[in-house]
C-alpha positions, 0 to 999 in steps of 0.5 A: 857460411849457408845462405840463410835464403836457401837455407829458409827454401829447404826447410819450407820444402820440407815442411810441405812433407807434413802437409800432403795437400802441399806435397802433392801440389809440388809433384805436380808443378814438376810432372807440369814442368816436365810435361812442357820441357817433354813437348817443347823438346825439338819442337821445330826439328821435325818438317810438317807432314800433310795435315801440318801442312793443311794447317799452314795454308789455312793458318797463314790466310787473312782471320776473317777467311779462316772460318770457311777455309776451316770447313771448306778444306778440313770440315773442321771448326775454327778455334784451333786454326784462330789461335794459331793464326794468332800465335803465328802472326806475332812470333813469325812462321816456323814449325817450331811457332805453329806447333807451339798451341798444341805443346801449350795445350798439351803441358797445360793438361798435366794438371787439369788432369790431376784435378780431374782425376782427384775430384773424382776419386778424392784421392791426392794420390791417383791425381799425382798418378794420373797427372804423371802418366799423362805427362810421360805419355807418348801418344799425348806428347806426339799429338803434343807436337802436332800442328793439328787440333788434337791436344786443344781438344783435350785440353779444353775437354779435360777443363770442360769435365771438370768445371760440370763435376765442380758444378754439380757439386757446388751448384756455383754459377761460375761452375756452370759458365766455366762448363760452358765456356769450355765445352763451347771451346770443345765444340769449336776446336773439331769435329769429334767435339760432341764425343766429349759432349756425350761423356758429360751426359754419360758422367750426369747420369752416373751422379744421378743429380736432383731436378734442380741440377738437372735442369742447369745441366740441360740449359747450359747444354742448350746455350752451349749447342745454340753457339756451335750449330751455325758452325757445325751447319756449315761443316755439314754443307761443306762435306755434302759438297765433298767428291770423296775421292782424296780419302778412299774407303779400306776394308777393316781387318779387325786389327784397328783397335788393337792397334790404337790401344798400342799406339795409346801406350808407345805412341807412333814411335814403337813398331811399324808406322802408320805410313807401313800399315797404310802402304803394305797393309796391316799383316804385313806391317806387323809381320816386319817388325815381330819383336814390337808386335810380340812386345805390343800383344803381351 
């Protein structure tokens, strides 16, 4: 005989045809799901590269000394390597255990993405879109498995984006405090934080708000400035104090965007590698594997 339990799970399932409000959240909770089996995919199986391993020695000091090693040695902010330092003194050390905020973060965006995006364009179907390029996206689910800041920062951006739309919309206080909280969080995973601070400033001048909101907007701006500048001044210190000499300067080709639009696409895994253009230069990395370079040009 059916099971009337599995029997009931299919027709609620179906039902959620005739609501498309309901469809479009379960795309999503299954873009979510495999976004997070795509990141956790061979999550240790990789050993850490340099910047990983730069990750390590700050990760692995006692908490109160992260935040000058933060800036000291990487002239980042110490969010990121807090969680991790977190996450590790709890499950043990591991790739696997020092990546894991990068895959977290990186899952988590699929469906602040398709919020974001439905809020924006109103529609269900360009957030479900949206949300499933994001979640098979081989750049995103590279950094995804980086012990390095990158898929918090956008995590965290994407949030903090979304929180201002709401709040210019609906004026809500818990709007405003999400905002702040979460272009705070920006500010204090890297250094490229302020970019995502600009993009906010570039989206209130396209709503063009009322005086009222605009004011909201510039006092939550400040809050939020006022919490990172003893940060970002002592990143400031500790790069005048910098020799330079660990990262020489190399002449631009003009090949550099292209190149990030490429990688954008197909990730690092496609054509030559970052290790090939740095060591060989960019023409000749390009030149060895003709194939992918016709392929990334088209």
């Amino acid at each position: 005989m059916p099971d009337p339990q599995a029997s009931r799970l299919v027709d609620d399932w179906t039902a959620g045809a005739q609501r498309p409000w309901l469809q479009a959240e379960r795309w999503v909770l299954l873009l979510t799901i495999l976004g997070a089996l795509l990141r956790g995919f061979k999550l240790g199986a990789n050993s850490l590269w340099v910047d990983e391993y730069a990750t390590l020695k700050i990760v692995s000091l006692p908490f109160s000394e992260i935040l000058g090693a933060a800036a000291e040695v990487n002239f980042c902010p110490p969010l990121y390597f807090w969680s991790v330092h977190a996450v590790i003194s709890a499950i043990g050390v591991s790739e696997a255990s020092l990546r894991l905020v990068s895959a977290v973060a990186g899952a988590l965006t699929v469906p602040v993405t398709w919020r974001l995006t439905r809020e924006l364009t109103g529609s269900r179907t360009a957030g479900v879109l949206a949300a499933a390029l994001l979640a098979l996206n081989p750049l995103h689910i590279w950094y995804s498995q980086e012990a390095r800041a990158y898929a918090l920062l956008v995590a965290l951006g994407a949030t903090a984006l979304l929180f201002l739309v709401r709040a210019l919309r609906s004026n809500a206080a818990a709007h405003w405090g999400g905002f702040i909280g979460c272009m705070t969080a920006v500010l204090l995973t890297h250094t490229t934080g302020p970019v995502l601070l600009v993009v906010g400033w570039g989206w209130v001048f396209l709503s063009r708000p009322n005086l009222a909101l605009l004011r909201k907007f510039l006092l939550a701006t400040i809050v939020t400035v006022l919490i990172w500048l003893p940060f970002a001044l002592r990143i400031t210190v500790a790069v005048g104090g910098a020799d330079g000499t660990h990262s020489p300067p190399r002449p631009l080709t003009g090949l550099e965007l292209p190149y990030t639009l490429f990688t954008y696409l197909v990730g690092y895994s496609f054509g030559p590698s970052t290790r090939e253009i740095q060591n060989q230069g960019p023409v000749a990395a390009l030149a060895g594997h003709p194939i992918e370079s016709v392929i990334g040009a088209i």
